[in-house]
C-alpha positions as CSV (number, residue, x, y, z in Angstrom):
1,X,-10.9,110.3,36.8
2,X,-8.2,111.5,39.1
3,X,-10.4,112.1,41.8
4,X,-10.1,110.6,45.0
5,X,-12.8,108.1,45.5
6,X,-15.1,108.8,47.5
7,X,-15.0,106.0,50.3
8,X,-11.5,106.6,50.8
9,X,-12.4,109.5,52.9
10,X,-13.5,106.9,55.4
11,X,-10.1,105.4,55.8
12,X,-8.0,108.9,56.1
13,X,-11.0,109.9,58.8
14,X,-9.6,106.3,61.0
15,X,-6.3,107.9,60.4
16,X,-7.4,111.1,61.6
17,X,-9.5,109.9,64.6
18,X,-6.3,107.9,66.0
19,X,-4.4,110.5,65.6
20,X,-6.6,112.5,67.8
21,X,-6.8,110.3,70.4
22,X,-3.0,110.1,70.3
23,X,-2.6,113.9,71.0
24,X,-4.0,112.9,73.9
25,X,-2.4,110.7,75.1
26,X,-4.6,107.6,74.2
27,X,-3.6,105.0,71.9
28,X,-6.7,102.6,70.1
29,X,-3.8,99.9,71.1
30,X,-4.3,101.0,75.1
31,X,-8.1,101.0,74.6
32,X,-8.5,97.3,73.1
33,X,-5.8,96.3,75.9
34,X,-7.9,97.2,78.4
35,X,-11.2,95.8,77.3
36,X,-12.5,98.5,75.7
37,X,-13.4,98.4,71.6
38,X,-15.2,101.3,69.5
39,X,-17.0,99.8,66.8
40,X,-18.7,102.7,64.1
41,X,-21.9,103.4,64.5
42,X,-22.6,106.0,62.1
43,X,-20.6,107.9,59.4
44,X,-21.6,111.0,57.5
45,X,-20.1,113.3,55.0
46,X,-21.2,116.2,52.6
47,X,-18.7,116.8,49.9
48,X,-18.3,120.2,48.7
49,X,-14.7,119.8,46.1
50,X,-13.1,116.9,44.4
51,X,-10.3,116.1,46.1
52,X,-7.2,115.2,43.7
53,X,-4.8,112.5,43.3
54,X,-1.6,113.6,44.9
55,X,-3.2,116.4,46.7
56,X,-2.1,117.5,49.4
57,X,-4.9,117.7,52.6
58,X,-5.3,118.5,55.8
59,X,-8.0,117.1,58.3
60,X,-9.5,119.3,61.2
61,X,-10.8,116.4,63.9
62,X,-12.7,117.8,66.7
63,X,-14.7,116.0,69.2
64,X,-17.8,118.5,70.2
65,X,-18.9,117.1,73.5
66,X,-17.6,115.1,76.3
67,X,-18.7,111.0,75.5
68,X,-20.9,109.1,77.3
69,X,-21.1,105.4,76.0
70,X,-20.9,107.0,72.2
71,X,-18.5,109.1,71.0
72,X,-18.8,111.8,67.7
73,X,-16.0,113.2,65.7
74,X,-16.5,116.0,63.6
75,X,-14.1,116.2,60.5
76,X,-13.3,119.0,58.0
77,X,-10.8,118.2,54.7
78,X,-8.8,121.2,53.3
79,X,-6.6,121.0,50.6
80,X,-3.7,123.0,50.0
81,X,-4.9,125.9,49.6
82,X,-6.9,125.3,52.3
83,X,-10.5,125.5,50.7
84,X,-13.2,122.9,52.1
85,X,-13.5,119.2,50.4
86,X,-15.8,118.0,52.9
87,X,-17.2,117.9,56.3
88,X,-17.8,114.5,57.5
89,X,-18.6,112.9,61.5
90,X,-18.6,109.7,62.5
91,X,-20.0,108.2,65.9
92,X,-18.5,105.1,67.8
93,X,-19.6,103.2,70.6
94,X,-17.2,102.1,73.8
95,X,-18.4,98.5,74.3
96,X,-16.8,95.6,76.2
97,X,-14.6,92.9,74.3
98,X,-16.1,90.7,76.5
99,X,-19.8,90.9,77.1
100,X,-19.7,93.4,73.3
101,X,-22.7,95.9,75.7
102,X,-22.2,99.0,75.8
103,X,-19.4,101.1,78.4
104,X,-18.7,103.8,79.7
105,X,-15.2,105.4,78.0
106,X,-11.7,105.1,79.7
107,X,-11.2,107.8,82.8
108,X,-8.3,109.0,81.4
109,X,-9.9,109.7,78.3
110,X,-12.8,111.8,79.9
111,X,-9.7,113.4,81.8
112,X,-7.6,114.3,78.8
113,X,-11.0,115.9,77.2
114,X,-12.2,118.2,79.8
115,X,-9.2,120.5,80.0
116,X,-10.9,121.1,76.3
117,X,-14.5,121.7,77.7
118,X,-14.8,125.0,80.3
């Protein structure tokens, strides 16, 4: 059809949630060392445009509020010229690799978000 399926959002939306963790300064890799996994809870998305093969996007990630034992990110996907595809969240849990209950999220995650929340 030349459209880009529809459940290939959720993979560039992974892509786009490491990345934001990344910029700052926290790696999934770091995370899962430490004990710490974030298994999806929830995902969600309204499209609005077809996206197009070979299109060009760009994906807004945002993280609203500061997590507790869940975590939301907020998406929006812009093409080129930078009109709306979608908006899209999804919600993750921090549980422990070994007991798989429920955590609280890495300090220094809580510490590279709050700069972000006056």
């Amino acid at each position: 059809m030349g459209f880009v399926y529809y459940g290939a959002y959720a993979a560039y939306f992974e892509v786009a949630r490491v990345e934001a963790l990344r910029s700052l300064g926290i790696t999934y890799k770091s995370m899962e060392d430490s004990g710490i996994l974030m298994p999806v809870l929830n995902f969600s998305i309204e499209y609005f445009k077809p996206g197009f093969y070979d299109d060009l996007i760009t994906i807004k990630t945002t993280i609203a509020q500061l997590p507790g034992v869940k975590i939301r990110f907020d998406y929006q996907t812009f093409n080129a010229q930078m009109e709306m595809l979608n908006q899209a969240n999804t919600e993750l849990a921090f549980i422990s690799r070994d007991s798989m209950k429920p955590v609280r999220p890495p300090a220094r995650l809580i510490e590279s978000l709050k700069p972000h929340f006056t």
